[in-house]
C-alpha positions as CSV (number, residue, x, y, z in Angstrom):
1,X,0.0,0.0,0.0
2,X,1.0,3.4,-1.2
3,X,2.7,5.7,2.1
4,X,3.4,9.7,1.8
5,X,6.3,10.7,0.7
6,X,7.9,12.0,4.0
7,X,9.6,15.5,4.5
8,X,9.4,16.7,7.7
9,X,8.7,20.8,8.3
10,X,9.8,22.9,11.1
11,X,8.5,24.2,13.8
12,X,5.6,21.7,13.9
13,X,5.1,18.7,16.7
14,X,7.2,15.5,16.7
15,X,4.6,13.8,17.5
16,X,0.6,14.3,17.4
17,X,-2.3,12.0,19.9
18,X,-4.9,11.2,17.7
19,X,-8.1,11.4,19.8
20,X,-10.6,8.9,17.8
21,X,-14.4,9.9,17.9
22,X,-15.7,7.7,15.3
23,X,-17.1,4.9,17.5
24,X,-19.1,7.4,19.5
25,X,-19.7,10.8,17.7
26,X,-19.3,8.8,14.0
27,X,-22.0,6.4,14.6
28,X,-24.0,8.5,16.4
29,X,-26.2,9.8,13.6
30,X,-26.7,6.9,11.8
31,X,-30.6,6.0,11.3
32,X,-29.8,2.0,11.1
33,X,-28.6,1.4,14.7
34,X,-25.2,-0.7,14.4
35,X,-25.1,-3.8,16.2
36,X,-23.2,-4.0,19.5
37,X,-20.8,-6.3,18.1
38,X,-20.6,-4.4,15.1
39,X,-19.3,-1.6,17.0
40,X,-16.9,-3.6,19.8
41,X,-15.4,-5.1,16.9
42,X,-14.7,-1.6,15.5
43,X,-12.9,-0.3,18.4
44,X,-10.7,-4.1,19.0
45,X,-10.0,-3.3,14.8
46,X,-9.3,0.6,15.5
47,X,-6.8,-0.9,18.8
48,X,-5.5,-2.8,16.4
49,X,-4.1,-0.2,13.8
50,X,-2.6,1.7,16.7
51,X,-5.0,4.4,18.0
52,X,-4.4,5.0,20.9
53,X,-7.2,7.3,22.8
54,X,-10.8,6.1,21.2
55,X,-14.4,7.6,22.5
56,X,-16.2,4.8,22.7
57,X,-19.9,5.8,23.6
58,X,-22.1,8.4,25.7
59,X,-24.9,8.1,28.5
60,X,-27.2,10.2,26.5
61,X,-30.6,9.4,26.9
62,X,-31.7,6.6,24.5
63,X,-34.9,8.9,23.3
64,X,-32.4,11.3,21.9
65,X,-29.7,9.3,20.3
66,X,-31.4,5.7,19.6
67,X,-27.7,4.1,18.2
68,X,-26.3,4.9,21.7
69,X,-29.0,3.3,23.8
70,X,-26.1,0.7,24.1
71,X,-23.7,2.2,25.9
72,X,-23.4,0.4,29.0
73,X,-23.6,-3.0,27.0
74,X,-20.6,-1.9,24.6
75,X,-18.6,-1.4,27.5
76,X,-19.3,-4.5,29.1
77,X,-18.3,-6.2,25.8
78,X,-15.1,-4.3,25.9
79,X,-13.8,-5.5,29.0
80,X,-11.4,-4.0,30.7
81,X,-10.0,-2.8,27.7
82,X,-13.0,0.4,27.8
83,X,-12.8,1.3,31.0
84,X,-9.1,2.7,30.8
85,X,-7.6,6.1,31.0
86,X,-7.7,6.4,26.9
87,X,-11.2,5.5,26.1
88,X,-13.5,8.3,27.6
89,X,-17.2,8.2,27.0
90,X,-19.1,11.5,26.7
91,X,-21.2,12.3,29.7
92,X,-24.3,14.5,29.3
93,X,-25.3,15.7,32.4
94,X,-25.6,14.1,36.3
95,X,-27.6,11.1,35.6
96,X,-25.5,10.5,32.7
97,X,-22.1,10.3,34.9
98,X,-24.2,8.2,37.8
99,X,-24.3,4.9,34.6
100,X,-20.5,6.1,33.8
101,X,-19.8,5.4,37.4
102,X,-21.4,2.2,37.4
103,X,-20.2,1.2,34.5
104,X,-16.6,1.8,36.0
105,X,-15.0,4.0,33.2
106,X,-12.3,6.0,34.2
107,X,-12.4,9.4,32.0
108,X,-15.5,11.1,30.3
109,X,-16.1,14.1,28.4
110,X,-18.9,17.2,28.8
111,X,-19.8,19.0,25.9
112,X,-20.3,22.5,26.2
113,X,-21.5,25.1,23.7
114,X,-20.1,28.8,22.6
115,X,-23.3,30.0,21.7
116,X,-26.3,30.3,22.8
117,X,-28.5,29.1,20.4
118,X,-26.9,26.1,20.5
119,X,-27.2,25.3,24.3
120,X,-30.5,25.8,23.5
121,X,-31.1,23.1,21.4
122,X,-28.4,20.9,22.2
123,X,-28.3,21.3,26.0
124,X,-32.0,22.3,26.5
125,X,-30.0,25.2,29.0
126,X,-28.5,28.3,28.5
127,X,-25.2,29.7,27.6
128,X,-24.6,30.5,31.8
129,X,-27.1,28.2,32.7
130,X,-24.2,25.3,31.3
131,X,-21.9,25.8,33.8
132,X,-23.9,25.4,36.7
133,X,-25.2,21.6,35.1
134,X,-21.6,20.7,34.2
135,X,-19.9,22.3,37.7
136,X,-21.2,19.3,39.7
137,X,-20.6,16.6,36.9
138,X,-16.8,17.4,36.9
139,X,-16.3,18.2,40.7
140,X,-18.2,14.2,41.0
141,X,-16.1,12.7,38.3
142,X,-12.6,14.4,39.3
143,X,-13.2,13.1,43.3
144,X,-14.2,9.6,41.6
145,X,-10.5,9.9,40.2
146,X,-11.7,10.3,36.7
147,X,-9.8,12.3,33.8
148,X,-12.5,14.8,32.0
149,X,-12.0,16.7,29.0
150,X,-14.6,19.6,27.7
151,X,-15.8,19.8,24.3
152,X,-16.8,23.3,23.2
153,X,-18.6,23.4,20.3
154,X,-19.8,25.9,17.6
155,X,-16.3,27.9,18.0
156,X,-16.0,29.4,14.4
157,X,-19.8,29.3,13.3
158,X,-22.9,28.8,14.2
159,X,-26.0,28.4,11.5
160,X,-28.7,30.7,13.5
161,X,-26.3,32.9,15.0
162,X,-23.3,33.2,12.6
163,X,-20.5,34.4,13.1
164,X,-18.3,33.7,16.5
165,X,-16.2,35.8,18.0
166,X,-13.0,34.3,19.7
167,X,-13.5,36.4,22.6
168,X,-17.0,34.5,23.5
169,X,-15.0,31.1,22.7
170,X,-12.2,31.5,25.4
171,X,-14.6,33.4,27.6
172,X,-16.7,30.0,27.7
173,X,-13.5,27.7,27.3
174,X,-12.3,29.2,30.2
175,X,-14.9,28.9,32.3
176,X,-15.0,25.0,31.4
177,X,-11.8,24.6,32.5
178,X,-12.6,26.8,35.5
179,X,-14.4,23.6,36.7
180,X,-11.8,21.1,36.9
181,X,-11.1,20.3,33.1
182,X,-8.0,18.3,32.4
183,X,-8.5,18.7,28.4
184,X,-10.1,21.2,26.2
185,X,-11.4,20.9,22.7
186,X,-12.2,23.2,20.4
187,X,-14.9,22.4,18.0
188,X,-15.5,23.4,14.3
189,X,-19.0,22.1,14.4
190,X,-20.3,23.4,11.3
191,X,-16.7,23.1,9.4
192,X,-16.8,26.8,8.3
193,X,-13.6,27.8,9.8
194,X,-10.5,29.2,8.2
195,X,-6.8,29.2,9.2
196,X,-6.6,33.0,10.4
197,X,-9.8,32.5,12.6
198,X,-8.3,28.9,14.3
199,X,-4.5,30.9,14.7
200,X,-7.0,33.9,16.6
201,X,-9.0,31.5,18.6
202,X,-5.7,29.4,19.6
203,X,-4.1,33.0,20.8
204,X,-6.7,33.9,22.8
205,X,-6.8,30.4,24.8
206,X,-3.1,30.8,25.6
207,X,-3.7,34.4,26.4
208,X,-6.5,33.1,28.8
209,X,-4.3,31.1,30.2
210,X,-4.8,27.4,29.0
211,X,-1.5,25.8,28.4
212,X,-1.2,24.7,25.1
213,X,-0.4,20.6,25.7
214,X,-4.4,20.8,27.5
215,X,-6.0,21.7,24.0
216,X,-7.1,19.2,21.1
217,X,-8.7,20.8,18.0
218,X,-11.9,19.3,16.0
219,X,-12.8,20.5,12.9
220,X,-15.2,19.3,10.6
221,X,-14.8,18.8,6.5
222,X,-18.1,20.7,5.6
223,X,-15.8,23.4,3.2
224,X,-13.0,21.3,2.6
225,X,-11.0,23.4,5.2
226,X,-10.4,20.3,8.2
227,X,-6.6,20.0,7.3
228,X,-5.8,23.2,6.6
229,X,-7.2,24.2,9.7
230,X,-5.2,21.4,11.5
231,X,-2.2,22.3,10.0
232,X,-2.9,25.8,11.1
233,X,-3.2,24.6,15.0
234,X,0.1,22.2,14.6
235,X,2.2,25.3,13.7
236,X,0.5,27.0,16.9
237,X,2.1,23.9,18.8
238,X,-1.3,22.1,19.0
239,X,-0.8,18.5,19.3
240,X,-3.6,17.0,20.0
241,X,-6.2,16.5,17.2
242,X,-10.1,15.2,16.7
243,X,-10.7,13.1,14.0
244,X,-13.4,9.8,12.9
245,X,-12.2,7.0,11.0
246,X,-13.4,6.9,7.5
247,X,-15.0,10.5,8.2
248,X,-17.8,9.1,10.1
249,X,-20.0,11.3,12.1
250,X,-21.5,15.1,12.2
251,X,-24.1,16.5,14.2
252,X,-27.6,15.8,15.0
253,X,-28.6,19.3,17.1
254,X,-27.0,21.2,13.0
255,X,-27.7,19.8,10.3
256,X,-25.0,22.1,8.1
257,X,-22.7,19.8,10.0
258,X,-21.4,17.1,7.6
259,X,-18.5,14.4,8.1
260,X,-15.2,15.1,10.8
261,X,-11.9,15.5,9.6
262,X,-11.2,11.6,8.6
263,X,-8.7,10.1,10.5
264,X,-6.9,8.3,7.4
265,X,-6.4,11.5,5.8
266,X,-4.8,13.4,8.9
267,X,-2.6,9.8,9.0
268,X,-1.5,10.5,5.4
269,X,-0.9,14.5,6.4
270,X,1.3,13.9,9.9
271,X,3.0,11.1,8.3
272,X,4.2,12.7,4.9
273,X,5.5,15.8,7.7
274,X,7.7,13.3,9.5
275,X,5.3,13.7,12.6
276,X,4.8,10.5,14.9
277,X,0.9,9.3,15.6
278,X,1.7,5.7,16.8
279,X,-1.0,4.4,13.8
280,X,-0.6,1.7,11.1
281,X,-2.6,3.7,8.2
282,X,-3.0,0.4,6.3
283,X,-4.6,-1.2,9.3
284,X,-6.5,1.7,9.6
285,X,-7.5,1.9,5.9
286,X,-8.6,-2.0,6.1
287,X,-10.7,-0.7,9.3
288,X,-12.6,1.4,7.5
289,X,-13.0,-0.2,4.6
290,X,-14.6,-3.1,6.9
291,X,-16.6,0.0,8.5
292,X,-18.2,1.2,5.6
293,X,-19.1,-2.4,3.9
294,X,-21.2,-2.7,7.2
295,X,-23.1,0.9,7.0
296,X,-23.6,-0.2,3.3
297,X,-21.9,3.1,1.8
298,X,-18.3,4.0,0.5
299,X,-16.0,5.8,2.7
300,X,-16.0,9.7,2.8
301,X,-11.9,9.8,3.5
302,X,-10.2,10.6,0.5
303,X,-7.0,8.3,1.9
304,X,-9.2,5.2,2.0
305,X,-10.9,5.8,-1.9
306,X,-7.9,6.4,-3.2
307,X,-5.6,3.1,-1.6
308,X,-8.8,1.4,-1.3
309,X,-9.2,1.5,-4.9
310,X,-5.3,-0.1,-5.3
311,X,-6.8,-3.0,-3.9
């Protein structure tokens, strides 16, 4: 199988984390719900090309996300293998982190919004209001020993309230991690951002005070700009990106929001710059290709068309 030509650039990482979302936010949206094996059998395949941190599921309430209604079964299939350090599962809101508990994983993730649309819709709160549901959830979670990272979504663009300032983004990033955070990422959920608005948003969080190795980026592919955007962040110093295998996933609360950055093609990007990920991209490749013979569609990553079709 065909590898990137490698030539390394400066100033950029050595090596980048990959933080895998396809299990969880890829599948999430898809109208066929995906049998538990299915998925356990993706994240053992995913393990098996080399990713390292996966998000395997969330305690969201079955009535709004049907394909998750699985959760604490997935888990259970897993093992011990998804209840470790590196394979968080988002966590809603108090009765979301009470199954977390008892289903003995040891990091989750909150999602938080920058606008307040948004929380409307997606949070049924308010933009304040957020912080006040989420204090308790991570106060709980960090005395239960757990690692917790906050999502914070609609960063560069929201569709009913456009435009986004960076100064509303860190204001709410920073109160996120106000509350205990160990990780913050910073979401593209509507893929409408451009380099000079990610390099703005990145300067404010450091100017806020958030050390750089505690932020991961996720963009989405809606305008083509995901790696551009990510390559923007690694120059920054980012080194920890978002991304779903096979370009799996989008958003259910915005429907502008098509496919993440695919993992395979951020592979094919950090390789070809010399930088480290830790990830077999033919395994990967293979995984996906499995992936999408199962969901009955062709893969939206441009890696996997194009080695897929070397056979």
């Amino acid at each position: 199988m065909r590898s990137p030509q490698v030539r390394p650039a400066e100033g950029l990482p050595s090596r980048v984390t990959i933080y895998e979302v396809g299990v969880r936010d890829g599948l999430q949206n898809e109208k066929t719900i995906v049998p538990l094996d299915v998925k356990a059998e993706f994240v053992r395949h995913l393990e098996d090309a080399g990713v390292g941190v996966i998000e395997t599921t969330s305690f969201v309430s079955p009535k709004w996300v049907p394909q998750l209604a699985d959760a604490a079964d997935l888990l259970a299939e897993l093992g011990e293998s998804g209840r470790v350090r590196t394979r968080p599962v988002l966590v809603p809101n108090p009765k979301g982190l009470d199954r977390a508990i008892e289903a003995g994983v040891s990091s989750i993730a909150v999602f938080g919004s920058a606008t307040e649309t948004f929380a409307a819709r997606n949070l049924n709160n308010t933009l304040d209001g957020q912080f006040d549901m989420f204090g308790p959830v991570v106060e709980r979670a960090k005395a239960e020993g757990m690692w917790v990272r906050c999502y914070v979504s609609m960063c560069f663009g929201d569709p009913w309230e456009g435009d986004v300032a960076p100064e509303q983004v860190v204001s709410v990033a920073r109160r996120l991690m106000d509350l205990g955070c160990d990780e913050l990422s910073i979401g593209d959920t509507i893929g409408v951002g451009t380099p000079g608005q990610v390099e703005a948003v990145l300067d404010g969080l450091l100017g806020a005070g958030i050390d750089l190795d505690r932020i991961a980026v996720h963009f989405h592919d809606t305008y083509g700009q995901a790696l551009s955007n990510t390559l923007a962040s690694l120059r920054k110093g980012v080194s920890i990106v978002d991304s779903s295998a096979g370009g799996l996933g989008g958003c259910p609360y915005a429907k502008s929001a098509t496919g993440n950055l695919a993992t395979e093609d951020l592979v094919w990007m950090l390789h070809g710059l010399g930088i480290e990920t830790g990830i077999d991209l033919e395994k990967l490749v293979e995984t996906s290709m499995w992936m999408a013979e199962r969901l009955g569609r062709p893969s939206s990553s441009a890696v996997v068309r194009a080695l897929g079709a070397r056979g």
